[in-house]
Backbone bond lengths (Angstrom), bond angles and torsions (degrees), N, CA, C in turn:
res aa  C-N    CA-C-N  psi(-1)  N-CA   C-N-CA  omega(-1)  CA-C   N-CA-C  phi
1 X - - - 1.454 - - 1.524 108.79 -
2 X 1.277 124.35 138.45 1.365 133.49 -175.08 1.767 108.75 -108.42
3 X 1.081 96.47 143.08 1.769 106.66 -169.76 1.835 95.50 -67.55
4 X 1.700 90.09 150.56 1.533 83.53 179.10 1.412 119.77 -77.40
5 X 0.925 109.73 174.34 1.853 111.09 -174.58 1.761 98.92 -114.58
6 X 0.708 89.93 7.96 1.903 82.14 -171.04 1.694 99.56 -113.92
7 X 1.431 91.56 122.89 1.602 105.44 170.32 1.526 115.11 -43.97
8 X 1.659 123.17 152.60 1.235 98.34 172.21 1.481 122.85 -69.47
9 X 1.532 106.77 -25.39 1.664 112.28 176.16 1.241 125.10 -59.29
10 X 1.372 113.54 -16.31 1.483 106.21 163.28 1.564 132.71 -81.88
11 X 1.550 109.29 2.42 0.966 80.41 178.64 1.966 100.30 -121.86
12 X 1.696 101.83 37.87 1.445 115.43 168.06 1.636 99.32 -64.87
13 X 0.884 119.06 127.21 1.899 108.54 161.68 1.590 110.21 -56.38
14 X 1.496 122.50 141.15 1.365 131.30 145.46 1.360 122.00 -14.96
15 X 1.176 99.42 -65.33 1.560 103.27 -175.89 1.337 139.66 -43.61
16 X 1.544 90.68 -21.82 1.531 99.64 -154.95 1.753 96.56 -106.82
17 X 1.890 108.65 29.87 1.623 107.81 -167.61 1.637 80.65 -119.93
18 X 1.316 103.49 -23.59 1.694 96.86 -175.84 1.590 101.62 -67.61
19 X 1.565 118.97 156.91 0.848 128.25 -154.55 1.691 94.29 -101.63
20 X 1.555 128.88 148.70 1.425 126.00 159.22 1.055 115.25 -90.69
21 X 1.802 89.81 129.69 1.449 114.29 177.78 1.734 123.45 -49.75
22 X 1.162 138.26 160.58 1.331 131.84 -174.48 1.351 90.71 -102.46
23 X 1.465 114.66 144.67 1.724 117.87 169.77 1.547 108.98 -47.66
24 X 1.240 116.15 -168.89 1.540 129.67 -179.39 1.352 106.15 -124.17
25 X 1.394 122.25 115.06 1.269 109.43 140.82 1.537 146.66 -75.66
26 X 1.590 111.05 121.52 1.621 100.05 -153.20 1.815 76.97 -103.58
27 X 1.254 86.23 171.51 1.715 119.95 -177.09 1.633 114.46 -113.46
28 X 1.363 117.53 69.70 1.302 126.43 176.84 1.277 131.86 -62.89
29 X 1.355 105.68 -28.57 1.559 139.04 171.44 1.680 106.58 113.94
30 X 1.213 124.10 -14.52 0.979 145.17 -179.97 1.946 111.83 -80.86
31 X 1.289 123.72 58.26 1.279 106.87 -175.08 1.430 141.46 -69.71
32 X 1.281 124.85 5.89 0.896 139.81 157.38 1.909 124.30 -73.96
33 X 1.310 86.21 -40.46 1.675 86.79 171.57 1.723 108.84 -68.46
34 X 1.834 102.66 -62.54 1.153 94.39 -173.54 1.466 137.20 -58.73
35 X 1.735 101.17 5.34 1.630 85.57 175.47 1.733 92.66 -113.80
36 X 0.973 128.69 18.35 1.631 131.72 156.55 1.648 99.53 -80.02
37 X 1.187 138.57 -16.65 1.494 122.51 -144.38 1.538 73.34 -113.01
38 X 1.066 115.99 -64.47 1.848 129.23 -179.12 1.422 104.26 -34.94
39 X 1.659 129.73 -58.94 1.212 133.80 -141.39 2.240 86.01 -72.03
40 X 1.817 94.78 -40.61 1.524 104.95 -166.89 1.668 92.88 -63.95
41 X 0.919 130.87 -92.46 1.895 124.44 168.67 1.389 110.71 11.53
42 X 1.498 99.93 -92.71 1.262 104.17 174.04 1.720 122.17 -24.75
43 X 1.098 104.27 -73.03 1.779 112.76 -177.67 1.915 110.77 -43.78
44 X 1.515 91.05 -34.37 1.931 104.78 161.94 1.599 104.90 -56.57
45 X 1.167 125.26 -55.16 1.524 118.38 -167.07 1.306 99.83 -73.37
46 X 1.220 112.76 -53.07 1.906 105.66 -176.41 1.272 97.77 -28.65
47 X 1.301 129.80 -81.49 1.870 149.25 -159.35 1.272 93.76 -63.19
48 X 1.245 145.32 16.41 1.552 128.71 155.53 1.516 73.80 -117.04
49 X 1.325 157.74 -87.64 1.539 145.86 -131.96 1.823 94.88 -50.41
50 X 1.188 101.56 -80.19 1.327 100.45 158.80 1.109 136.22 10.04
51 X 0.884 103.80 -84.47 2.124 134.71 172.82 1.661 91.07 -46.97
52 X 1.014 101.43 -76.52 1.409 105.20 -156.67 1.723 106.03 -51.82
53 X 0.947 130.30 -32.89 1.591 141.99 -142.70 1.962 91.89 -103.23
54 X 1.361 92.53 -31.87 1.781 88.37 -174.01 1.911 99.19 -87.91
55 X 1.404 114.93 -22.04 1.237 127.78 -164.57 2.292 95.00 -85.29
56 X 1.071 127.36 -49.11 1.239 137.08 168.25 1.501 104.71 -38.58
57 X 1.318 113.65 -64.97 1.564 126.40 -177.30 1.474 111.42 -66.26
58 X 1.062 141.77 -22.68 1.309 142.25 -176.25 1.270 111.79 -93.32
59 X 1.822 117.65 -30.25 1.241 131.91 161.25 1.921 108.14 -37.12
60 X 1.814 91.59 -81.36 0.950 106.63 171.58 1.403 145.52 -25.52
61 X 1.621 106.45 -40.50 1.499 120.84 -178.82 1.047 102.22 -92.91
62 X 1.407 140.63 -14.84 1.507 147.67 157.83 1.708 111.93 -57.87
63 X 1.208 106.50 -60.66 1.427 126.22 176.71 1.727 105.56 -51.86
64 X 1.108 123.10 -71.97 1.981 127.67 162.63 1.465 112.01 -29.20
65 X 1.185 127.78 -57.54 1.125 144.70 172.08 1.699 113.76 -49.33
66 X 1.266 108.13 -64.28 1.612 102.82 178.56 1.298 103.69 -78.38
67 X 1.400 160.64 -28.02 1.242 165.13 143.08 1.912 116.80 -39.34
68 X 1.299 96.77 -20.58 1.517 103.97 157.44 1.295 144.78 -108.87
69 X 1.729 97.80 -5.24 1.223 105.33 167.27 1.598 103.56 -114.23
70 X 1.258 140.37 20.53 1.178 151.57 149.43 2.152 104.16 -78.05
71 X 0.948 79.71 -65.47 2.074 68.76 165.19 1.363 108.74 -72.26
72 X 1.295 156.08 -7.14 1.336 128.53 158.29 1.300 99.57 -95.06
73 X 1.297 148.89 31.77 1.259 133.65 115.45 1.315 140.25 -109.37
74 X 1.352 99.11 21.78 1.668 121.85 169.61 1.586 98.37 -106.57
75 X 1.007 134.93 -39.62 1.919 131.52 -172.75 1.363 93.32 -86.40
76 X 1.475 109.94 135.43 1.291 135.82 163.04 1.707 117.86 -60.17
77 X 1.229 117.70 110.91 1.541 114.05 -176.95 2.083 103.25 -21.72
78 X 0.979 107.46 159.62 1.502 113.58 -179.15 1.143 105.23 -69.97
79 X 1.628 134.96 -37.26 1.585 134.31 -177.48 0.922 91.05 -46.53
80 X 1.291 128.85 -77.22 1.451 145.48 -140.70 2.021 106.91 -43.61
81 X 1.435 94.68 -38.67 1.666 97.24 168.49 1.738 122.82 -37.66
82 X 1.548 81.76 -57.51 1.899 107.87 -172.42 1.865 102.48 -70.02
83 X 1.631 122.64 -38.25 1.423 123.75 -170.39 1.634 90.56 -135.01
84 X 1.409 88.77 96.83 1.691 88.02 168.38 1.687 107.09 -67.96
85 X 1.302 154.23 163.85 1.497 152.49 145.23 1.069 109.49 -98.75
């Protein structure tokens, strides 16, 4: 088996470098609603920033992980330095 060649950052998706948008507050005339409708939006973007940011890192620790057990079966136990066979 050959070590991977691919950074772990490449294989973060794009998407998840773009930044989330903040909801909108609209002006209905009604201000009480519209900052209930906003506050609900908003709490929508959190859970996609969120998402995305816990989803990057899990990538990542996936990616370390198979990239480290791909070199402990590419490196020769350490004896093996001192007693080649």
């Amino acid at each position: 088996m050959l070590a991977p060649r691919d950074g772990c950052s490449t294989l973060i998706a794009s998407r998840w470098a773009e930044p989330v948008r903040s909801a909108v507050l609209d002006d209905s005339g009604d201000a009480a609603l519209d900052w209930q409708l906003f506050g609900v939006a908003q709490t929508g973007q959190l859970n996609i920033a969120n998402r995305d940011k816990a989803d990057a890192l899990e990538t990542i620790r996936r990616c370390e992980a198979r990239d480290a057990a791909a070199v402990r079966q590419i490196e020769p136990p350490w004896w093996r330095k001192l007693w080649p066979g």
